[in-house]
C-alpha positions as CSV (number, residue, x, y, z in Angstrom):
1,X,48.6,126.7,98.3
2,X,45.7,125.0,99.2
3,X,44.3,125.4,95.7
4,X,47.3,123.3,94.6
5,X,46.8,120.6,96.9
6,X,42.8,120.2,96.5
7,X,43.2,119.0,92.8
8,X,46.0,116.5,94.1
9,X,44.2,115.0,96.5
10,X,41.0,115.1,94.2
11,X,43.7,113.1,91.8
12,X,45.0,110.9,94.0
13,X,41.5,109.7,95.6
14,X,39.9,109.0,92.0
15,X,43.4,107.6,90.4
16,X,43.0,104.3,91.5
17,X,39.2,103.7,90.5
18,X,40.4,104.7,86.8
19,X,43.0,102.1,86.8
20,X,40.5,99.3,88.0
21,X,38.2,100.5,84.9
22,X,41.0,100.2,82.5
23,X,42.1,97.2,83.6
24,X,38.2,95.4,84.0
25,X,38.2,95.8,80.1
26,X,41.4,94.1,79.2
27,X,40.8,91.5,76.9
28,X,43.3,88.4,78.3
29,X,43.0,86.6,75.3
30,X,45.0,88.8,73.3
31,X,48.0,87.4,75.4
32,X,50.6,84.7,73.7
33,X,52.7,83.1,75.8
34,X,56.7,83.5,74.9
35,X,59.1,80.9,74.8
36,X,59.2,79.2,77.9
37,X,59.7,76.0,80.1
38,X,58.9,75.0,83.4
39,X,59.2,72.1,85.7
40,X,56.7,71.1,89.4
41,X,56.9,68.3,91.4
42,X,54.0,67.9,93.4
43,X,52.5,65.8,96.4
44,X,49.3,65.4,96.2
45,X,47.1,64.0,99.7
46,X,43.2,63.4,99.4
47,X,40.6,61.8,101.4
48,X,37.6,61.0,99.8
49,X,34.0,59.8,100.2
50,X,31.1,58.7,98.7
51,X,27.7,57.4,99.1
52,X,25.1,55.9,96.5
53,X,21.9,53.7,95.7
54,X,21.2,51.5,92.6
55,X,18.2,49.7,91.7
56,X,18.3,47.0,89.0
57,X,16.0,45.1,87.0
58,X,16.8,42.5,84.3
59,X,13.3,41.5,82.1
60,X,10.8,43.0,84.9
61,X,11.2,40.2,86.9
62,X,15.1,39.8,88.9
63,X,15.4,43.6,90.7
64,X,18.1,44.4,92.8
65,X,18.8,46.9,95.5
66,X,22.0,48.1,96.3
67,X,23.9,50.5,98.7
68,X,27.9,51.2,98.6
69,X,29.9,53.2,101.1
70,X,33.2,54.0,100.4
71,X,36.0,55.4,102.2
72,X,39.9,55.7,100.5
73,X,42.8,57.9,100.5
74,X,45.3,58.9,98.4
75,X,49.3,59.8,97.9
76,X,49.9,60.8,94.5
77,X,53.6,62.6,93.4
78,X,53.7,63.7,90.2
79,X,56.6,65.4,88.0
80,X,55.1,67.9,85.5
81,X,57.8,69.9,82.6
82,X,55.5,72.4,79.9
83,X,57.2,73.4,76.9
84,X,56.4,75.9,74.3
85,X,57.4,78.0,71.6
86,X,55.6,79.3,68.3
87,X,56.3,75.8,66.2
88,X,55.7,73.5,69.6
89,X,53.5,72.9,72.4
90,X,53.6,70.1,74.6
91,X,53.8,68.5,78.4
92,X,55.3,65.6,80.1
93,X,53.6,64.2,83.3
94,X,55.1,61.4,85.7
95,X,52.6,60.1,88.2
96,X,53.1,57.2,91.2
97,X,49.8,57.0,92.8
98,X,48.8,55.2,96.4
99,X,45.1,54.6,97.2
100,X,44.5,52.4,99.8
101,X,40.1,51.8,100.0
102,X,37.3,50.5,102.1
103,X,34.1,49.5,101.6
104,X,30.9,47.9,102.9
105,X,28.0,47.0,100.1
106,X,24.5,46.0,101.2
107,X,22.9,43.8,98.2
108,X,19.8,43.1,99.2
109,X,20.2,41.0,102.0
110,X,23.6,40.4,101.6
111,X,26.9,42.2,103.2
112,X,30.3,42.5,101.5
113,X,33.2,44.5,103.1
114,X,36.6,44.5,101.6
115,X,39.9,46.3,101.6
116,X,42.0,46.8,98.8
117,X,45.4,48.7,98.3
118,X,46.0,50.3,94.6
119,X,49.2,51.2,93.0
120,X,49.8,53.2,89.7
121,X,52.4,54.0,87.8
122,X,51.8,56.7,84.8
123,X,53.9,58.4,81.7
124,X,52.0,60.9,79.9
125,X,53.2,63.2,76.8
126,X,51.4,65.3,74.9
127,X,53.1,66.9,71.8
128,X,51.5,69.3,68.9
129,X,53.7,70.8,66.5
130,X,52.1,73.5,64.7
131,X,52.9,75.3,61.1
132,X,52.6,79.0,60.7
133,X,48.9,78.7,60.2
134,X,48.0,77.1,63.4
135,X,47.5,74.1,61.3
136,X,49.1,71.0,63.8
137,X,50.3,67.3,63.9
138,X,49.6,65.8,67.6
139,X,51.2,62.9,69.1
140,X,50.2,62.0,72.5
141,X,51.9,58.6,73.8
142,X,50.6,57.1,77.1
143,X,52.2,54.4,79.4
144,X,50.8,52.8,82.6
145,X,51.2,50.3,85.3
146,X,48.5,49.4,87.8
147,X,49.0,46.4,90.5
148,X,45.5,46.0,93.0
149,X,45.3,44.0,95.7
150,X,41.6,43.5,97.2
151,X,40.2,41.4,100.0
152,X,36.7,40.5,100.9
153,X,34.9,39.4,102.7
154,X,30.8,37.9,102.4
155,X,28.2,37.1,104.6
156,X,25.4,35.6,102.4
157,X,23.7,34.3,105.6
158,X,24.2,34.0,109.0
159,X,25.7,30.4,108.5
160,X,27.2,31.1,105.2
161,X,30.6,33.2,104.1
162,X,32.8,33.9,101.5
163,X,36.2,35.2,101.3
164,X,38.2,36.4,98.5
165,X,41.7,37.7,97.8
166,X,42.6,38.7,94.3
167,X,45.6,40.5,93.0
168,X,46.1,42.3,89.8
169,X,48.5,43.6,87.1
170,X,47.5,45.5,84.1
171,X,50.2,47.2,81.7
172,X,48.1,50.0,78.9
173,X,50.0,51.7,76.1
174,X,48.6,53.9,73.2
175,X,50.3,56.3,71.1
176,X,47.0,58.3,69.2
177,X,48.2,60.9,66.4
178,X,45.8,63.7,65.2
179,X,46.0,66.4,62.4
180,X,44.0,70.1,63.2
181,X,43.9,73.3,63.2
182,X,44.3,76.0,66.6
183,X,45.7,76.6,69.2
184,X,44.8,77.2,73.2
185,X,46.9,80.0,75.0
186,X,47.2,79.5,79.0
187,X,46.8,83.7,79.5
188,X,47.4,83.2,83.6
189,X,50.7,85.6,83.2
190,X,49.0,88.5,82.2
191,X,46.3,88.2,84.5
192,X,48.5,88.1,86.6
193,X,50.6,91.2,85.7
194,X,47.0,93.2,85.9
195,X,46.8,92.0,89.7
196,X,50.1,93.7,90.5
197,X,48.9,97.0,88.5
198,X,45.3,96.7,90.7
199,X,47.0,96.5,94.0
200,X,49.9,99.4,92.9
201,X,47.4,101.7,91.8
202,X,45.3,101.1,95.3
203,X,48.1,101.8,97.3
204,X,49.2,104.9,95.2
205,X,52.7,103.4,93.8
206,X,51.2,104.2,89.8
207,X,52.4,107.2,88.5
208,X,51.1,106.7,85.1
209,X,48.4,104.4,83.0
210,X,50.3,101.3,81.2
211,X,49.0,101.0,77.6
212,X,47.8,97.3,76.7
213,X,51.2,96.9,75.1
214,X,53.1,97.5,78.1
215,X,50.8,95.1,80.2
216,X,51.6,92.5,77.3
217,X,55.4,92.8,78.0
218,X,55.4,92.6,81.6
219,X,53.3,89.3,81.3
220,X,56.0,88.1,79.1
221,X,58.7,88.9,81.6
222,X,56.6,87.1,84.3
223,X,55.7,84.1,82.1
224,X,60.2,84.3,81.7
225,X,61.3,84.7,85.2
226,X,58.1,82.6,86.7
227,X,59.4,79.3,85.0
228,X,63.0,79.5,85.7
229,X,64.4,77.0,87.6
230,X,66.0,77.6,90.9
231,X,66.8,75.0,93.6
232,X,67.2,78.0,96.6
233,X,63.6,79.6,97.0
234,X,65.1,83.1,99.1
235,X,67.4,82.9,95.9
236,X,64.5,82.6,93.6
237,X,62.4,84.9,95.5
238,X,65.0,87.7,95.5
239,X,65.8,87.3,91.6
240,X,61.8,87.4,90.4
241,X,61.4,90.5,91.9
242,X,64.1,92.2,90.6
243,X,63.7,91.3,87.2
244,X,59.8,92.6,87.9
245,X,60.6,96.2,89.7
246,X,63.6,96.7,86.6
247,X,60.4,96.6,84.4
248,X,58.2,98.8,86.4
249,X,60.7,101.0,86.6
250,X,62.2,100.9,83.2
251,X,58.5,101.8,82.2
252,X,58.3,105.0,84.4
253,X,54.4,102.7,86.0
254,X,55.3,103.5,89.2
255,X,55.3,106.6,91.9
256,X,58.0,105.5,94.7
257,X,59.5,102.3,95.2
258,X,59.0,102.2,99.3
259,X,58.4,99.6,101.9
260,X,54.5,100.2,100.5
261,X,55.9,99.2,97.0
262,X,57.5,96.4,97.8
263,X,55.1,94.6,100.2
264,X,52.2,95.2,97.6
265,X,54.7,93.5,94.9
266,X,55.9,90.7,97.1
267,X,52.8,89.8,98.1
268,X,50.9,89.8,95.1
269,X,53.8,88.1,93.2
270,X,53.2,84.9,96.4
271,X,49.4,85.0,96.1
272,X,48.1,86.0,93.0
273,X,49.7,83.4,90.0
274,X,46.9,81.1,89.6
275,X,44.1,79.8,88.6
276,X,44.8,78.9,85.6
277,X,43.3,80.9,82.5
278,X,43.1,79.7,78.7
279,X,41.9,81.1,75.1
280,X,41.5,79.8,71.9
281,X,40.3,77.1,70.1
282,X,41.1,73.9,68.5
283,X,39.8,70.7,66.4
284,X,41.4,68.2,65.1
285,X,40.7,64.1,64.2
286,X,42.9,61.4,64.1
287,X,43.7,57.9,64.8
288,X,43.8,56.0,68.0
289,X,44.4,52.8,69.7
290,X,45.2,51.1,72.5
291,X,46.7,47.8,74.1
292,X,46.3,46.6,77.4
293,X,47.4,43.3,79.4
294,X,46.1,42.3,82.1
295,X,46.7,38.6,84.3
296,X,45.4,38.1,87.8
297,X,45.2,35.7,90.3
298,X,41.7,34.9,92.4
299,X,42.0,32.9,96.1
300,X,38.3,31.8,97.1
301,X,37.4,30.5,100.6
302,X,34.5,29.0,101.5
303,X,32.8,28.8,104.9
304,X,36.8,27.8,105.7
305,X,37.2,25.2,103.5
306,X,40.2,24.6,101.5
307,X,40.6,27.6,98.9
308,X,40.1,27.5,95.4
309,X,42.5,29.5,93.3
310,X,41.9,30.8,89.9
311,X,44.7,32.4,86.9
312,X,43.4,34.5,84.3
313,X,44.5,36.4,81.2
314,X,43.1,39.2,79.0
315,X,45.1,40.9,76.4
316,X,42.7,44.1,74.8
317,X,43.9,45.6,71.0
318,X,42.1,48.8,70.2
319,X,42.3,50.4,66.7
320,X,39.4,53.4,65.6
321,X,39.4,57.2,64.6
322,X,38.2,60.7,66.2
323,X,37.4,64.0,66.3
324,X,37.9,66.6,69.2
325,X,37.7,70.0,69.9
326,X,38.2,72.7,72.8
327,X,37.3,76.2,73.4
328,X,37.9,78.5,76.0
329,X,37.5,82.3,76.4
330,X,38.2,84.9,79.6
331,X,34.9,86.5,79.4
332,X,36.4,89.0,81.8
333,X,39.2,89.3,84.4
334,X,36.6,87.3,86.4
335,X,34.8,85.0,84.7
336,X,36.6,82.3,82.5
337,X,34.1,79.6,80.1
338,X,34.8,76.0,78.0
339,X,33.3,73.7,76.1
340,X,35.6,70.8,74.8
341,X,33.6,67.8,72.7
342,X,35.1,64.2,72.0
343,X,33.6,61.6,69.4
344,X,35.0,58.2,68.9
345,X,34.6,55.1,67.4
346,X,37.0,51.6,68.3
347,X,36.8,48.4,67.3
348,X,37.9,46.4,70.6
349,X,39.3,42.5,70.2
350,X,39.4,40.7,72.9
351,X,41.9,37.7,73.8
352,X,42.7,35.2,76.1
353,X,46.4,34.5,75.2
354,X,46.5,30.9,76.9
355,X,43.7,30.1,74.9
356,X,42.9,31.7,71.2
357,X,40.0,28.7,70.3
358,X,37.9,29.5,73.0
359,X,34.6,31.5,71.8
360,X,34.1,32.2,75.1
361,X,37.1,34.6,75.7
362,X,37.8,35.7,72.3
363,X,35.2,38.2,70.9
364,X,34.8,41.5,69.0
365,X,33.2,44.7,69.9
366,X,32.8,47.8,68.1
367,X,32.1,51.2,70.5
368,X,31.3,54.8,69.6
369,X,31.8,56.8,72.3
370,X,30.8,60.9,72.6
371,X,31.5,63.2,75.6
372,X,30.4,67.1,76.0
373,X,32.1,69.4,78.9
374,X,30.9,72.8,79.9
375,X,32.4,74.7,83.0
376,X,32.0,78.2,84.0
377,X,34.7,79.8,86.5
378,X,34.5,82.8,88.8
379,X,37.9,84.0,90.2
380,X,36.7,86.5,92.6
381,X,40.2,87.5,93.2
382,X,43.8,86.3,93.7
383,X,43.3,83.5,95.9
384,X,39.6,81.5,95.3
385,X,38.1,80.1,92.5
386,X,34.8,78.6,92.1
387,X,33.9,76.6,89.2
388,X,30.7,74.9,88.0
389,X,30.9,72.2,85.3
390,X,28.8,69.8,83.7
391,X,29.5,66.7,81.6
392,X,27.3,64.1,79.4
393,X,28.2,61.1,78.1
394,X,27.1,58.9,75.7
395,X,28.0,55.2,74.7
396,X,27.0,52.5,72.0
397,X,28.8,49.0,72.2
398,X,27.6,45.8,70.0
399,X,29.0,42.5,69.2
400,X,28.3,38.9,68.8
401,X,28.8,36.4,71.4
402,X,28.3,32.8,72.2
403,X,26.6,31.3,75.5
404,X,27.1,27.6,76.7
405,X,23.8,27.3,78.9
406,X,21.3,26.3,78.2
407,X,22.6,25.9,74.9
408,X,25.1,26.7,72.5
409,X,23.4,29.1,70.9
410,X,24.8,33.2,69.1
411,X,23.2,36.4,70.2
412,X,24.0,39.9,69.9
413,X,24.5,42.1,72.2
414,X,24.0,46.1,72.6
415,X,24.3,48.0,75.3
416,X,24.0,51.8,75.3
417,X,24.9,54.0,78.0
418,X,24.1,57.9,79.4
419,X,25.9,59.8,82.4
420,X,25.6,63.6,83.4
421,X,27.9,64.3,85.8
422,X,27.3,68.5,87.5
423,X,30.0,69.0,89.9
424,X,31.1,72.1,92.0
425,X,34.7,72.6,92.9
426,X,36.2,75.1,95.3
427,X,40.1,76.0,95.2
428,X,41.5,78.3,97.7
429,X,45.5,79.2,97.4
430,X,46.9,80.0,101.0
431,X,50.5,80.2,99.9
432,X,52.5,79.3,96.5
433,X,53.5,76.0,97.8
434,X,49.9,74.7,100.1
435,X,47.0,74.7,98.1
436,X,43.2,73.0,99.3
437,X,40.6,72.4,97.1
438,X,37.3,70.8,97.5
439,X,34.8,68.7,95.1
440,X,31.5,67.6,95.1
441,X,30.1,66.2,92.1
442,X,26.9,64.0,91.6
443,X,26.8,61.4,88.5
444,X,23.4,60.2,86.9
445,X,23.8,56.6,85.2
446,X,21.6,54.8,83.0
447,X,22.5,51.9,81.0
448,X,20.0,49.4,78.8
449,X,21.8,46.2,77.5
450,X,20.1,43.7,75.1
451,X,20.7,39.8,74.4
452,X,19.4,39.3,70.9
453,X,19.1,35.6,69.2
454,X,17.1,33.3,66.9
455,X,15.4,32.0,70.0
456,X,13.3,34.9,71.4
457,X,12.7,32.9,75.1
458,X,16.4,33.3,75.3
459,X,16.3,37.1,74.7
460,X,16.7,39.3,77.6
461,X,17.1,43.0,78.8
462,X,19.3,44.3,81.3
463,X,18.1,48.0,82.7
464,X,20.6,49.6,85.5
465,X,20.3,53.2,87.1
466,X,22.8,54.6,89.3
467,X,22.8,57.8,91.1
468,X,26.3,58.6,92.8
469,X,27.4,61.6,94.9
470,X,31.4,62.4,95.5
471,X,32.9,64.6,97.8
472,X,36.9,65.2,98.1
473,X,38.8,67.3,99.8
474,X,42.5,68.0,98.3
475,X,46.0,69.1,100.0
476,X,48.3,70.1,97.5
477,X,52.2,70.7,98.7
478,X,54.8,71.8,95.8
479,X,58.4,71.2,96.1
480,X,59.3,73.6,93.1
């Protein structure tokens, strides 16, 4: 008898360790995800600040030192729906966004404080449509509505002060459309489907070894029942895990179906969806552009005197081409790398609509623009993430202009600009609805402008370096 029960036991201590080193060499992007929608509204909550220093220095001979503090919060709700299917991928997101801000600048000898009170209104939609070679057509359209209202206030010296109040409206709309060839897979749903096998097998509830197949089909069950809606959550609840123990059990994985079971299923199914996890790749190029309407209105007071008010117009047309492309691999359950690229190049007419004759206001540019994104995840486990990413940018802008002072006189004008931005961002999950994460990122700016004309005493060079640090800290509450 107790010959029988040493090799059980021997079994049953060692059983789980050979799951966990099945399972640490499952390759999650062999995952597709089935046909499937979903829906979340979110409220989003942040406060955020952020520090930083610029020097200046136009020609070697104006240089300016500045410090900005900034403090601002933020109430963003946002309406998210994911479709997709083997011939379609796409999203819809609805955002109304509340930031109210304050800050205190330091320019040299000079301090500005101000207020201001931002509100945004967004409509995003992206749609690819895909062919049976993973060739695609995308069409993303974009709609937005921003209103600012900002009040300052200067003290240029002790007898001296300005004050301003200036309110804003912009409207943006752009509807690019891109041809490529790819596709990225969110592969979350299986990873998910290898937590609840982990935890089984270390409580003893596995009675056998899923194949890869069968781990496959129970992600496609959970990607199913995960994104059906239900307005009850004890309703919902009761129904996911149902549909989730039929297929444990309908695939003889586990031992007993206990209290043990149960509570290792319920609580992996509350915890364990999320982060997110992607594979694949995709390119593609296309055409893009972009208008944009803005009108504000500018109240200026001086040391109390009577104010001064200001109207202005700008309408912006953007037409241009380019080229993108994404990758992103699971290395392992743990560890989850991309790299996405973005090259552009716009040609940017500027208008003032009340006025088409003036030089002044009306002007051309043309910009090529390039941007570069690496991050490296580590998920630990079912609850934290830590990521690490790193992006450069790079932009060249040029166009002729005309000055009034001293003289009329053309010029050209290029500016060029660089940015690396590392950042560090912590998520923790503490139940399916409350979610905190925190960012810290730290952006390196350099920008050269030139003013280039026939008169080389007119000529000048405009060098600006910026070093910014940003901290925020994020409470995330979803309704469903």
């Amino acid at each position: 008898m107790i010959r029988l029960k040493l090799p059980a036991l021997f079994l049953g201590l060692i059983f789980p360790y050979i799951l966990f080193g099945q399972y640490s060499n499952f390759d999650l992007s062999k995952y597709k995800l089935p046909d499937i929608k979903t829906r979340r509204l979110d409220l989003n909550f942040n406060l955020n600040r952020y520090d930083s220093k610029d020097f200046s220095q136009i020609s070697n001979v104006d240089t300016t030192e500045t410090k900005k503090n900034n403090l601002n919060g933020a109430l963003n709700l946002s309406f998210y729906h994911f479709r997709n299917s083997e011939k379609y991928q796409g999203n819809l997101e609805v955002n109304g966004y509340f930031n109210p801000q304050l800050h205190k600048n330091t320019n040299n000898n000079a301090i500005t404080k101000n207020n201001s009170i931002i509100t945004n209104v967004q409509l995003r939609s992206n749609n690819i449509f895909f062919n049976q070679n993973k060739g695609f057509i995308e069409v993303d359209p974009y709609l937005s509505f921003s209103s600012q209202n900002e009040k300052y206030h200067r003290e240029t010296s002790p007898s001296s002060s300005l004050d301003e109040n200036e309110t804003s409206f912009t409207t943006n709309l752009s509807i690019p459309v891109s041809i490529g060839k790819g596709r990225i897979e969110p592969v979350e749903d299986v990873r998910l489907a290898i937590y609840i096998l982990e935890e089984l097998g270390k409580a003893g509830r596995i009675s056998s070894l899923p194949t890869d197949d069968v781990i496959l089909d129970m992600a496609r069950v959970i990607s199913q029942i995960k994104r059906k809606r239900f307005f009850d959550s004890r309703i919902r609840k009761i129904g996911e895990l149902q549909v989730v123990d039929s297929f444990l059990v309908a695939n003889n994985i586990i031992s007993s179906n206990d209290i043990n079971y149960f509570s290792v299923l319920n609580d992996q199914w509350d915890y364990a969806y999320g982060p997110s996890r992607e594979a694949g790749f995709a390119i593609s190029a296309g055409i893009d552009n972009n208008v944009s309407f803005s009108r504000s209105t500018q109240e200026m007071i001086f040391n109390d005197n009577d104010p001064s008010i200001f109207k202005y117009k700008n309408n912006i047309y953007e037409i241009g081409g380019f080229i993108k492309g994404r990758f992103a691999k699971p290395i392992n359950l743990y560890w989850q790398t991309s790299v996405s690229f973005l090259a552009s190049y716009m040609v940017e007419l500027t208008r003032n609509p009340d006025d088409k004759d003036d030089v002044i206001e009306n002007y051309n540019t043309g910009i090529f623009k390039t941007t570069l994104n690496y991050s490296l995840q580590f998920i630990p486990n079912s609850r934290t993430l830590v990521e690490f990413n790193i992006e450069g940018f790079y932009s060249n802008s040029q166009g002729d202009r005309i000055r009034l002072v001293p003289e009329t006189m053309n010029f050209h004008l290029k500016s060029n600009q660089v940015t690396v931005s590392p950042g560090l961002k912590l998520n923790y999950y503490i139940s399916p609805q409350l979610r905190i994460s925190f960012n810290s990122s730290v952006d390196l700016f350099n920008s050269k402008s030139v003013k280039t004309s026939i008169s080389p005493f007119l000529n000048d060079e405009h060098i600006w370096n910026k070093h910014q640090h940003n901290t925020s800290f994020n409470l995330i509450y979803s309704f469903f």
